[in-house]
PyMOL Python script that loads the backbone (N, CA, C, O; Angstrom):
from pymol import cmd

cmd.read_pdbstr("""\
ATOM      1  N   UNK A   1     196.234  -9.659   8.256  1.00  0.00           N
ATOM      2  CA  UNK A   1     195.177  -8.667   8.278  1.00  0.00           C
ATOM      3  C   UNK A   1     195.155  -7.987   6.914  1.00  0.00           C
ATOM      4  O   UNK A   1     196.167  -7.475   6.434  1.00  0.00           O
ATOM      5  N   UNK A   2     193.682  -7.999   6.155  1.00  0.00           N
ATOM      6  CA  UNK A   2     194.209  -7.628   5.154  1.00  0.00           C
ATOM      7  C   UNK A   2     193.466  -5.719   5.131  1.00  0.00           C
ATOM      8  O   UNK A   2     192.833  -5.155   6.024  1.00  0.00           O
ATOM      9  N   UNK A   3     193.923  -5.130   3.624  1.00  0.00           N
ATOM     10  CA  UNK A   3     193.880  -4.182   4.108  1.00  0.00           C
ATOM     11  C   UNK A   3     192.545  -3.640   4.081  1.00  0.00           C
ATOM     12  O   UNK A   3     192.641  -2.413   4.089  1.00  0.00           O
ATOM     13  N   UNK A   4     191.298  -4.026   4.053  1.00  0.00           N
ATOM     14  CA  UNK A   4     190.020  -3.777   3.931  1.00  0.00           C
ATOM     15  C   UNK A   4     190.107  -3.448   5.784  1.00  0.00           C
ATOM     16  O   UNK A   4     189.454  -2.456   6.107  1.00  0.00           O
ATOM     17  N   UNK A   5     190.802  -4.147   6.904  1.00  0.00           N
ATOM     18  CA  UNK A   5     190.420  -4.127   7.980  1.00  0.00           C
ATOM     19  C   UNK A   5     191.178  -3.082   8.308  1.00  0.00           C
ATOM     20  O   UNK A   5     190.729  -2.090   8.882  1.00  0.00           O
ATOM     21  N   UNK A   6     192.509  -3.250   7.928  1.00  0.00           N
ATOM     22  CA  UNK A   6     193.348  -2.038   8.667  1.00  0.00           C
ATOM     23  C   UNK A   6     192.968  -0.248   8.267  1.00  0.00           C
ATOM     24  O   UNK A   6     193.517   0.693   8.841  1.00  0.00           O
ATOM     25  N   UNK A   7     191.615  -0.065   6.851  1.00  0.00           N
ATOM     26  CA  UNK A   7     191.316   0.878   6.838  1.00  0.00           C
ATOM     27  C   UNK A   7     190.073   0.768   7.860  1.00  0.00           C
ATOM     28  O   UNK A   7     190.067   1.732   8.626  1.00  0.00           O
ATOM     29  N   UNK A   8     189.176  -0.005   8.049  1.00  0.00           N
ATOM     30  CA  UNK A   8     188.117   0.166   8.859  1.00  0.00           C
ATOM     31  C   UNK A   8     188.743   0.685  10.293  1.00  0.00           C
ATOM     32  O   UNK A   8     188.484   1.769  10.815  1.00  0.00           O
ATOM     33  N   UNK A   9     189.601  -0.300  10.800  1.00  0.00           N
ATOM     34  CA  UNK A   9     190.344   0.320  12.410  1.00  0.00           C
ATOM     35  C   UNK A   9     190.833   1.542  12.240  1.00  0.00           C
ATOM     36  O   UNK A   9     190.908   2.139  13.315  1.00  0.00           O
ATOM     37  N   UNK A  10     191.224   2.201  11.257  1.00  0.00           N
ATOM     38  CA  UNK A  10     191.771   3.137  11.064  1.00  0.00           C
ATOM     39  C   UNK A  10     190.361   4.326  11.100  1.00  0.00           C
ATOM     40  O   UNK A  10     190.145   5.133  12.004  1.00  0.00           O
ATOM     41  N   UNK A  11     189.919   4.220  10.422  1.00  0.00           N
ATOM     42  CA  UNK A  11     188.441   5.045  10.370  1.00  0.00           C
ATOM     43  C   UNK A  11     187.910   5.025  11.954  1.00  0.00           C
ATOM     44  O   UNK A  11     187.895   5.967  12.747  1.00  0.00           O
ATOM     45  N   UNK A  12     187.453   3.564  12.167  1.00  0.00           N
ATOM     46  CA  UNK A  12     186.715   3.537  13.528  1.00  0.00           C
ATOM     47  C   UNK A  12     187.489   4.822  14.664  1.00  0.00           C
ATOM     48  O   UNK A  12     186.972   5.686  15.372  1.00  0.00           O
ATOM     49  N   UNK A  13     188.631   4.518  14.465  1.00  0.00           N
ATOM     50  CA  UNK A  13     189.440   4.959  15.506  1.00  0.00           C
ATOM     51  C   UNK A  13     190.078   6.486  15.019  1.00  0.00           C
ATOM     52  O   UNK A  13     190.905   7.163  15.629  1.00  0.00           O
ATOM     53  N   UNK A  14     189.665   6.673  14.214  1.00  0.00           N
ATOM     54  CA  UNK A  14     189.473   8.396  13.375  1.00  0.00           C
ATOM     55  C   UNK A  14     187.753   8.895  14.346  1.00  0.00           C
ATOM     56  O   UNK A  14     187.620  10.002  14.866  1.00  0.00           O
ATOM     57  N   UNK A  15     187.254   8.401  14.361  1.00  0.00           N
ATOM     58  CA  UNK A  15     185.595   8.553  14.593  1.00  0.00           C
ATOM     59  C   UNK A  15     185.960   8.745  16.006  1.00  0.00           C
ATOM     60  O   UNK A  15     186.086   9.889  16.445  1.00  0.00           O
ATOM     61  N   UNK A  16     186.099   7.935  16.591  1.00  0.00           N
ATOM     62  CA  UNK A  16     186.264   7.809  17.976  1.00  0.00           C
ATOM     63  C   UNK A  16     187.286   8.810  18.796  1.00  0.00           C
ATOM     64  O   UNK A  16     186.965   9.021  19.966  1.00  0.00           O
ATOM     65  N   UNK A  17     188.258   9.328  18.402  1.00  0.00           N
ATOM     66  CA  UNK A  17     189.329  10.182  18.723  1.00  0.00           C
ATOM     67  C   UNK A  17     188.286  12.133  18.379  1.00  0.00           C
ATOM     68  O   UNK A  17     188.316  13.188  19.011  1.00  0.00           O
ATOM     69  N   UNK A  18     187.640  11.761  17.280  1.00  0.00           N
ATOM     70  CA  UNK A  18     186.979  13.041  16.666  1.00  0.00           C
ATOM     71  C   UNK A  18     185.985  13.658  17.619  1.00  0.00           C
ATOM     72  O   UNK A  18     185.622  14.830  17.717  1.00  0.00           O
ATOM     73  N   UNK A  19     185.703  12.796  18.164  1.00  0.00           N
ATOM     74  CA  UNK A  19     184.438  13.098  19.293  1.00  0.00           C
ATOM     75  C   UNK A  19     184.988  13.227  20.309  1.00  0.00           C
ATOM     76  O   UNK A  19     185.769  12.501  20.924  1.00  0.00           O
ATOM     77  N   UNK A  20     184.370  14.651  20.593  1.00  0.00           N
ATOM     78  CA  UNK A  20     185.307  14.838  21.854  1.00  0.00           C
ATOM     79  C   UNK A  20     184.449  14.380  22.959  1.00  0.00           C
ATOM     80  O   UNK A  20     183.344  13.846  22.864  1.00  0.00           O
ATOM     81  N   UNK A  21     185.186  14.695  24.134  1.00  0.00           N
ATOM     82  CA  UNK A  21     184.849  14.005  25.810  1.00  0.00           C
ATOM     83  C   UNK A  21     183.282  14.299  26.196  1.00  0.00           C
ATOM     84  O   UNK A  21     182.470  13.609  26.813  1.00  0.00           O
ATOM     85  N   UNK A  22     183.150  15.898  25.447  1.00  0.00           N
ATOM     86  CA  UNK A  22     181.887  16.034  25.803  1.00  0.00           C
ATOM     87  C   UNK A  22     180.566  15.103  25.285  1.00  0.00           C
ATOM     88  O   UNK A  22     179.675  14.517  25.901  1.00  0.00           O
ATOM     89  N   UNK A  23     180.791  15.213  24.262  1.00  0.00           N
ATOM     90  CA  UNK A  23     180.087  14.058  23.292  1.00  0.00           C
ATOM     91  C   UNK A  23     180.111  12.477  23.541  1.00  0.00           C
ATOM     92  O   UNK A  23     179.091  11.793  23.449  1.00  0.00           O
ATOM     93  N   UNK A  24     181.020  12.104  23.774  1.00  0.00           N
ATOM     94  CA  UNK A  24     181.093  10.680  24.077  1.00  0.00           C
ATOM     95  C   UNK A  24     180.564  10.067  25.347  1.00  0.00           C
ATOM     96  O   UNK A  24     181.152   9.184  25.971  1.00  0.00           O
ATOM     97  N   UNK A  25     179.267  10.666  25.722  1.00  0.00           N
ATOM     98  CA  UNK A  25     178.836   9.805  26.782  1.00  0.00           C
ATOM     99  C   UNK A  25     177.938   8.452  26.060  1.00  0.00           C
ATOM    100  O   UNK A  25     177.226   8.510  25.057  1.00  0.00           O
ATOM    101  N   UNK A  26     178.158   7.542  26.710  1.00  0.00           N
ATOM    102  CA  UNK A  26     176.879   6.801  25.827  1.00  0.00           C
ATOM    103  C   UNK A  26     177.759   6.377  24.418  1.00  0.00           C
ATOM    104  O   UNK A  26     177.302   5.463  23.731  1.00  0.00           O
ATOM    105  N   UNK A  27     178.758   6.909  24.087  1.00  0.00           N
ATOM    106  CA  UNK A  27     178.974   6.714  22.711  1.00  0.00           C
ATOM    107  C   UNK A  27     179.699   5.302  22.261  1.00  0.00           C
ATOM    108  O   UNK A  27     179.537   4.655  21.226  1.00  0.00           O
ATOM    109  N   UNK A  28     180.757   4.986  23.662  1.00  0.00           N
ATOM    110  CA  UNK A  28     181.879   4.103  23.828  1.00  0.00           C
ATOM    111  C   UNK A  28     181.244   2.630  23.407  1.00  0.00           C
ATOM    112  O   UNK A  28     181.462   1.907  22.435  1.00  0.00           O
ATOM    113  N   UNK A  29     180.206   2.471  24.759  1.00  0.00           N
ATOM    114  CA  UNK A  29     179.578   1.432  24.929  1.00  0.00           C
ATOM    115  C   UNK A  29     178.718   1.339  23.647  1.00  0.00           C
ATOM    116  O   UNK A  29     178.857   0.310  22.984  1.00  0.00           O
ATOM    117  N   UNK A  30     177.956   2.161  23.263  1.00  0.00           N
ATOM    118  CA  UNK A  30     176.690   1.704  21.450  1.00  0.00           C
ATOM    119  C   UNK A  30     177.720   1.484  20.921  1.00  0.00           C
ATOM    120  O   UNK A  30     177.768   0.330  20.497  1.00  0.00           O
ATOM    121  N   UNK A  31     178.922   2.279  20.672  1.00  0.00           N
ATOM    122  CA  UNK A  31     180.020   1.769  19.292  1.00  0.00           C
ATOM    123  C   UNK A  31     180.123  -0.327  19.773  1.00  0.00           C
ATOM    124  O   UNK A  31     180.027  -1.368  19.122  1.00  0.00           O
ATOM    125  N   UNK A  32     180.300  -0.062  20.853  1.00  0.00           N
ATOM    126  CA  UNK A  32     180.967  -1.564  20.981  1.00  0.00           C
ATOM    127  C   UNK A  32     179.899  -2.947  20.541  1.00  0.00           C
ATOM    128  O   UNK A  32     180.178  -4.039  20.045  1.00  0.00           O
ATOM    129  N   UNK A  33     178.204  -2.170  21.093  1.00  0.00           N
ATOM    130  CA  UNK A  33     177.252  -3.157  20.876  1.00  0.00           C
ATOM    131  C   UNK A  33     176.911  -3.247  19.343  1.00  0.00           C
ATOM    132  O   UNK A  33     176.782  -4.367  18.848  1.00  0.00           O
ATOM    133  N   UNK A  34     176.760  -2.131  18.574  1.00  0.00           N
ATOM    134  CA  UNK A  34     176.324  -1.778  17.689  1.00  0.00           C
ATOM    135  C   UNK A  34     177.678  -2.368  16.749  1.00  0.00           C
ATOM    136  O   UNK A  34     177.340  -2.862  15.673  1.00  0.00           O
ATOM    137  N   UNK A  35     179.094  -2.365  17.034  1.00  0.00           N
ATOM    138  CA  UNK A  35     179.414  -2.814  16.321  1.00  0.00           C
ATOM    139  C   UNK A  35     179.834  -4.854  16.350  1.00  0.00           C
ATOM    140  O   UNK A  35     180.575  -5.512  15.620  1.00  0.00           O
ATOM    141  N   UNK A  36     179.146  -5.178  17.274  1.00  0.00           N
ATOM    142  CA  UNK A  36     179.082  -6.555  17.851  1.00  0.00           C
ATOM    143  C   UNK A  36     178.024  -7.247  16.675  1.00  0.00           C
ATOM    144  O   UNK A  36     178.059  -8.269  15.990  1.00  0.00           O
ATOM    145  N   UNK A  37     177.117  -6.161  16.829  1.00  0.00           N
ATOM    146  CA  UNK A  37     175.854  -6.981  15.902  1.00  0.00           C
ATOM    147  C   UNK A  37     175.921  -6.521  14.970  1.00  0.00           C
ATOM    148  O   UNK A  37     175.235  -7.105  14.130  1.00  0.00           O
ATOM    149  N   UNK A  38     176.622  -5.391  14.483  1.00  0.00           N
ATOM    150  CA  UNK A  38     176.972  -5.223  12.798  1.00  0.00           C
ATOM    151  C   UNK A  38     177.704  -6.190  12.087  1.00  0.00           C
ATOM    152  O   UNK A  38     177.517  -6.524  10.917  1.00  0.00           O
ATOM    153  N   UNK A  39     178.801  -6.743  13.098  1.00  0.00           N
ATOM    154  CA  UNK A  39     179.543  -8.079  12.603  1.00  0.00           C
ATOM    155  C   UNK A  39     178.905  -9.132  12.633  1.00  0.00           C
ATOM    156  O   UNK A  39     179.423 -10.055  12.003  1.00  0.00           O
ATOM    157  N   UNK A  40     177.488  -9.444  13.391  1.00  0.00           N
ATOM    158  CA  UNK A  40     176.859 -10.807  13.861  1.00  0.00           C
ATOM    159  C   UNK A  40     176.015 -10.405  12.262  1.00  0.00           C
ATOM    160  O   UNK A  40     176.113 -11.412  11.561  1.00  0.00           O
ATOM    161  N   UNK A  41     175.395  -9.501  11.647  1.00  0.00           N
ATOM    162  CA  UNK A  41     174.387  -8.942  10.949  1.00  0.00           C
ATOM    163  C   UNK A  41     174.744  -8.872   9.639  1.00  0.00           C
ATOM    164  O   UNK A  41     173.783  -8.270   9.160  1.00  0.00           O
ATOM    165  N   UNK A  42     175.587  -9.119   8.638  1.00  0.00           N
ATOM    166  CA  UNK A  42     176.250  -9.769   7.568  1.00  0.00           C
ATOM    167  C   UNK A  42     178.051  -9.188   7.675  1.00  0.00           C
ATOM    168  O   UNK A  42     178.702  -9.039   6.641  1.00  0.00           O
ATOM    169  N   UNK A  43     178.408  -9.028   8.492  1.00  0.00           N
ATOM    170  CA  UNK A  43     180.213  -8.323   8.586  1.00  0.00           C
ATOM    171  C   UNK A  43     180.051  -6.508   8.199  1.00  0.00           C
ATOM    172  O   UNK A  43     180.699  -5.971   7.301  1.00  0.00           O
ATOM    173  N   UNK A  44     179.044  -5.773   9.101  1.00  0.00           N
ATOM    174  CA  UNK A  44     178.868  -4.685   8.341  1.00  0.00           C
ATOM    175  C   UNK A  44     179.208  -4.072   9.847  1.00  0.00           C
ATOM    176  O   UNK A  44     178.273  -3.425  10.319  1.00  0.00           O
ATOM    177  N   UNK A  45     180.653  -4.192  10.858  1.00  0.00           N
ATOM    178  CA  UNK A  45     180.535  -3.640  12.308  1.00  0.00           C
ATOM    179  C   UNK A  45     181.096  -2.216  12.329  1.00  0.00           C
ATOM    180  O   UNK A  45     180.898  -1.528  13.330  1.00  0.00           O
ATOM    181  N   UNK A  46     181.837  -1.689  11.206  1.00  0.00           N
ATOM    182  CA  UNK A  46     181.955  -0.581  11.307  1.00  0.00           C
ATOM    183  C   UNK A  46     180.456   1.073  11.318  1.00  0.00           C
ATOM    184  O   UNK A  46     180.424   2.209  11.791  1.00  0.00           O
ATOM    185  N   UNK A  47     179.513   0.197  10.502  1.00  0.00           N
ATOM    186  CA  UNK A  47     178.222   0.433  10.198  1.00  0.00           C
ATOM    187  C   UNK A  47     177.751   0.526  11.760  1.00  0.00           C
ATOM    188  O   UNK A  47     177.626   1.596  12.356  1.00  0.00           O
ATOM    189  N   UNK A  48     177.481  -0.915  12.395  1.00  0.00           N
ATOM    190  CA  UNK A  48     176.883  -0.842  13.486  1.00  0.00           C
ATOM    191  C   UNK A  48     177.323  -0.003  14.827  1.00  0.00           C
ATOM    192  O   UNK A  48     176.756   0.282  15.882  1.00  0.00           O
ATOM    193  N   UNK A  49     178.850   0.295  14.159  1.00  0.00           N
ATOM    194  CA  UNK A  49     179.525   1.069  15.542  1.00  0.00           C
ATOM    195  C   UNK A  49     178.712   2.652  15.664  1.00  0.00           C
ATOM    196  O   UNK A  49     178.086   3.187  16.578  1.00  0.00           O
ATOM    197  N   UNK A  50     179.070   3.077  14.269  1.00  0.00           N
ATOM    198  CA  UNK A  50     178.888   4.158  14.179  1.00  0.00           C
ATOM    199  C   UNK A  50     177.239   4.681  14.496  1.00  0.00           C
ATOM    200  O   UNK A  50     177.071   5.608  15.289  1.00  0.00           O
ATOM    201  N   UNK A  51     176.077   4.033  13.836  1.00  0.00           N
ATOM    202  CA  UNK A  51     175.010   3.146  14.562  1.00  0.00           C
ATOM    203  C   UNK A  51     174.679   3.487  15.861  1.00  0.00           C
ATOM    204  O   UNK A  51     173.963   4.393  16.288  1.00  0.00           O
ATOM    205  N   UNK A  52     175.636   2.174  16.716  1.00  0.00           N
ATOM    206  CA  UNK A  52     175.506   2.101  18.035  1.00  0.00           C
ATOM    207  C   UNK A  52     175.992   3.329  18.550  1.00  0.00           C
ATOM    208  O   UNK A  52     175.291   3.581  19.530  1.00  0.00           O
ATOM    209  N   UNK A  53     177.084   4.481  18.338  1.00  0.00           N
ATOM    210  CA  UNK A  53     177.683   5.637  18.720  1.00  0.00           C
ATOM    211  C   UNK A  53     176.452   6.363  19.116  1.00  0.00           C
ATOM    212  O   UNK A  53     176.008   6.505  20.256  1.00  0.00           O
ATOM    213  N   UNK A  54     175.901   6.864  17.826  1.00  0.00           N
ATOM    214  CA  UNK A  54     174.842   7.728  17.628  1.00  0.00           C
ATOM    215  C   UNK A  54     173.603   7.079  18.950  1.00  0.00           C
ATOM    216  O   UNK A  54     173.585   7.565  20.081  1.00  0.00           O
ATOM    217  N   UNK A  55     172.943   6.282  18.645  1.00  0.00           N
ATOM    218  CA  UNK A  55     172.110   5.700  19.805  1.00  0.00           C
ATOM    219  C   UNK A  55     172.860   5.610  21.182  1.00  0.00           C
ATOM    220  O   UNK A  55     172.410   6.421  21.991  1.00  0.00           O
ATOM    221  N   UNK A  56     173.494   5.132  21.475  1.00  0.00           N
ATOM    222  CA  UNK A  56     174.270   5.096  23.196  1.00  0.00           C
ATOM    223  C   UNK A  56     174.154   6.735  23.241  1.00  0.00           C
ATOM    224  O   UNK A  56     173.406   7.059  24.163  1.00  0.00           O
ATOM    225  N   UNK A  57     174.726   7.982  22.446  1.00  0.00           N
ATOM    226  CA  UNK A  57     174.556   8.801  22.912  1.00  0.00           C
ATOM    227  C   UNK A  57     173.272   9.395  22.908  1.00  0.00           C
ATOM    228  O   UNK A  57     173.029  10.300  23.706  1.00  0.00           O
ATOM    229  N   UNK A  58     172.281   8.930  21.972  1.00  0.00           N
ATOM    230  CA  UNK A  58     170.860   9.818  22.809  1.00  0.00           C
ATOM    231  C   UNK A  58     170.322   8.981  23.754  1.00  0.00           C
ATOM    232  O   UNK A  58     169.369   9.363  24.432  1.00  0.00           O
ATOM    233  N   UNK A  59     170.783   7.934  23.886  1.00  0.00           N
ATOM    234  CA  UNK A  59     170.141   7.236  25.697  1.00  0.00           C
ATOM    235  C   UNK A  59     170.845   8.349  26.318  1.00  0.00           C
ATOM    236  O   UNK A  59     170.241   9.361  26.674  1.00  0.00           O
ATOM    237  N   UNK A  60     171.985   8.212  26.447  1.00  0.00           N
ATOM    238  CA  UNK A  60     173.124   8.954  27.447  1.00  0.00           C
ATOM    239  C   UNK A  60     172.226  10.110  27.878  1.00  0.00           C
ATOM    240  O   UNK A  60     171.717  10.167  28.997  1.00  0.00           O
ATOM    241  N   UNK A  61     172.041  11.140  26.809  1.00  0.00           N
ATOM    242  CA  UNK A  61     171.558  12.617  26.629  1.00  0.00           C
ATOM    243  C   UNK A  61     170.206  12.541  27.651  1.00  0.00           C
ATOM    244  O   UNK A  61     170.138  13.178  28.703  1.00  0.00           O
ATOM    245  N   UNK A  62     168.806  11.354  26.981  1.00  0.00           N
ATOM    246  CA  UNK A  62     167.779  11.501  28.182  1.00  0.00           C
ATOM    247  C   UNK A  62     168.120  10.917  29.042  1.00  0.00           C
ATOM    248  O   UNK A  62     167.202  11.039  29.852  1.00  0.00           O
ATOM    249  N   UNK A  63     168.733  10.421  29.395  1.00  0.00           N
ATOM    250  CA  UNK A  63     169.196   9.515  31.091  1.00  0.00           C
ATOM    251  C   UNK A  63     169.784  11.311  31.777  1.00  0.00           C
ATOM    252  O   UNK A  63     169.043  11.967  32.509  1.00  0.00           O
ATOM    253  N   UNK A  64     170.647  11.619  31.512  1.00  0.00           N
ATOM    254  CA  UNK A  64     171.172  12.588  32.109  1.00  0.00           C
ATOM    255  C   UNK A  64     169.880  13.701  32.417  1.00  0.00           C
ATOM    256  O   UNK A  64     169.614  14.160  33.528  1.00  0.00           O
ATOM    257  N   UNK A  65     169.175  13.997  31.171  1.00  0.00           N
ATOM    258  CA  UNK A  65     167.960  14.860  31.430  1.00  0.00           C
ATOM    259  C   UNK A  65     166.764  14.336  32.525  1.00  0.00           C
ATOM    260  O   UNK A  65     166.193  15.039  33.359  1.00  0.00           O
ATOM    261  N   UNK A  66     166.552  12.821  32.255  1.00  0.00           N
ATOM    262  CA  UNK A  66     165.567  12.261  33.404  1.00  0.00           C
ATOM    263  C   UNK A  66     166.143  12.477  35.120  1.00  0.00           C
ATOM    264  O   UNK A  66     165.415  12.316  36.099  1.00  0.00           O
ATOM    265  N   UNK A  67     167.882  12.949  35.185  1.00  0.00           N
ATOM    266  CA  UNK A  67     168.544  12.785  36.211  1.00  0.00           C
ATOM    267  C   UNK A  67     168.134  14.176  36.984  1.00  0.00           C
ATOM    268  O   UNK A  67     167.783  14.440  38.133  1.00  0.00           O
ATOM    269  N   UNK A  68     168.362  14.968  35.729  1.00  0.00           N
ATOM    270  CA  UNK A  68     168.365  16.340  36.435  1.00  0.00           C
ATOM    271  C   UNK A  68     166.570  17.049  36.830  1.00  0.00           C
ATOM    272  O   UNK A  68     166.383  17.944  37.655  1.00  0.00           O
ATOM    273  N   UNK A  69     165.586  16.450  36.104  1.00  0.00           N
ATOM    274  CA  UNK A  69     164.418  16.304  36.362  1.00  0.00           C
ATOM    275  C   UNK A  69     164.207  15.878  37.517  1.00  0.00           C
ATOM    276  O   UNK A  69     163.335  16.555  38.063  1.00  0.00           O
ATOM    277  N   UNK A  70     164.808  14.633  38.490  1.00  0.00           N
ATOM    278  CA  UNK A  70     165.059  14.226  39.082  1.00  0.00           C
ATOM    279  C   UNK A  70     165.454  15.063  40.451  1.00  0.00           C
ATOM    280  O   UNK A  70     164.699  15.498  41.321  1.00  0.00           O
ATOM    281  N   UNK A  71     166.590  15.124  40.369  1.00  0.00           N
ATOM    282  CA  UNK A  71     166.978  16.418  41.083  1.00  0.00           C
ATOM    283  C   UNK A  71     166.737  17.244  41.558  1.00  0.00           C
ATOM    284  O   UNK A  71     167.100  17.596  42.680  1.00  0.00           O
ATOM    285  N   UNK A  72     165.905  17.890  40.662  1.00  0.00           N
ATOM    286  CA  UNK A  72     165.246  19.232  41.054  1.00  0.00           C
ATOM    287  C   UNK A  72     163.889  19.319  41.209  1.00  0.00           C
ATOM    288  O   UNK A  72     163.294  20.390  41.329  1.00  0.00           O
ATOM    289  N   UNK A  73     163.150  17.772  41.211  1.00  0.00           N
ATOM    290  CA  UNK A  73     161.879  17.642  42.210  1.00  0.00           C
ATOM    291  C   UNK A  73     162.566  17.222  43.454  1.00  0.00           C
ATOM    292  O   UNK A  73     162.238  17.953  44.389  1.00  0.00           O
ATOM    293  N   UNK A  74     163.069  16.667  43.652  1.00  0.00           N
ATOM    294  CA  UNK A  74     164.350  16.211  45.260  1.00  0.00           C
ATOM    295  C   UNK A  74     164.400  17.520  45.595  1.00  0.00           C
ATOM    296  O   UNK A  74     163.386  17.917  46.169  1.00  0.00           O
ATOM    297  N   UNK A  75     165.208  18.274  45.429  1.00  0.00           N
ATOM    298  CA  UNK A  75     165.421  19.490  45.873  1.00  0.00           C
ATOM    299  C   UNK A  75     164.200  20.404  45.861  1.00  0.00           C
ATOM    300  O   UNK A  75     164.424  21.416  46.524  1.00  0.00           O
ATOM    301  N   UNK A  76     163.080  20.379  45.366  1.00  0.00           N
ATOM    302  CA  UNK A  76     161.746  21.016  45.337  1.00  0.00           C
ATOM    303  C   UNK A  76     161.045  20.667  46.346  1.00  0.00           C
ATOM    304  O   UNK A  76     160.197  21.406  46.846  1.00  0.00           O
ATOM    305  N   UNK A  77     161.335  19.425  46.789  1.00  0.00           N
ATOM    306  CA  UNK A  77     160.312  18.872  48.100  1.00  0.00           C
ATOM    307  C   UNK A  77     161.052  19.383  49.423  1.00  0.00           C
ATOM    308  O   UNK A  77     160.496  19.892  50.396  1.00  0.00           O
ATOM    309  N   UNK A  78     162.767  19.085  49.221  1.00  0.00           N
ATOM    310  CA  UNK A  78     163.290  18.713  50.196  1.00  0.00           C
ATOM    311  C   UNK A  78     162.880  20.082  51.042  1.00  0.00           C
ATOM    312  O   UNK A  78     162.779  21.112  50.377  1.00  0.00           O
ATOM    313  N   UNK A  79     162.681  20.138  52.213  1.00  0.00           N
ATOM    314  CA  UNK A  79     162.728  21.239  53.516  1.00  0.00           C
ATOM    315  C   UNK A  79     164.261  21.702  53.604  1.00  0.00           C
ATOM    316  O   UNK A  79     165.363  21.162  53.507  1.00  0.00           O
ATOM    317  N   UNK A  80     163.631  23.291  53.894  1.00  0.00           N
ATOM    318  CA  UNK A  80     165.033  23.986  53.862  1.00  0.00           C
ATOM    319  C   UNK A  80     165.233  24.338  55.610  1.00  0.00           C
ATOM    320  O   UNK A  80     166.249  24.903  56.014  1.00  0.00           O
TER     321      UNK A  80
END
""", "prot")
cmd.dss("prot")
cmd.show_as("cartoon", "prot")
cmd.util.cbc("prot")
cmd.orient("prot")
């Protein structure tokens, strides 16, 4: 392993530890896709993680908001 990789794992996994629990919804999974096709996309997967981080978490963010929208027409209809 040479050492171009062992600083990238090192970074990735600086990034990933930095973000805390609250933040990391959505984040785990884009790092993993984003950095799948950063490596498929000329060897650039640390790029795509960080990338994919950022995107997985604003799906995450409106999924959770479409949930609670959700919710609280459910609970708006439901009979008390």
């Amino acid at each position: 392993m040479n050492t171009r990789n062992v600083v990238a794992a090192i970074s990735a996994l600086t990034l990933l530890t930095a973000v805390g629990t609250a933040h990391a919804a959505g984040c785990l999974k884009g790092a993993v896709v984003g950095g799948v096709a950063g490596h498929v996309a000329g060897h650039h997967a640390v790029i795509g993680a960080v990338g994919g981080c950022i995107v997985g978490h604003h799906y995450a963010k409106e999924k959770e908001k479409e949930r609670a929208v959700a919710a609280s027409q459910r609970s708006a209809v439901a009979p008390s």
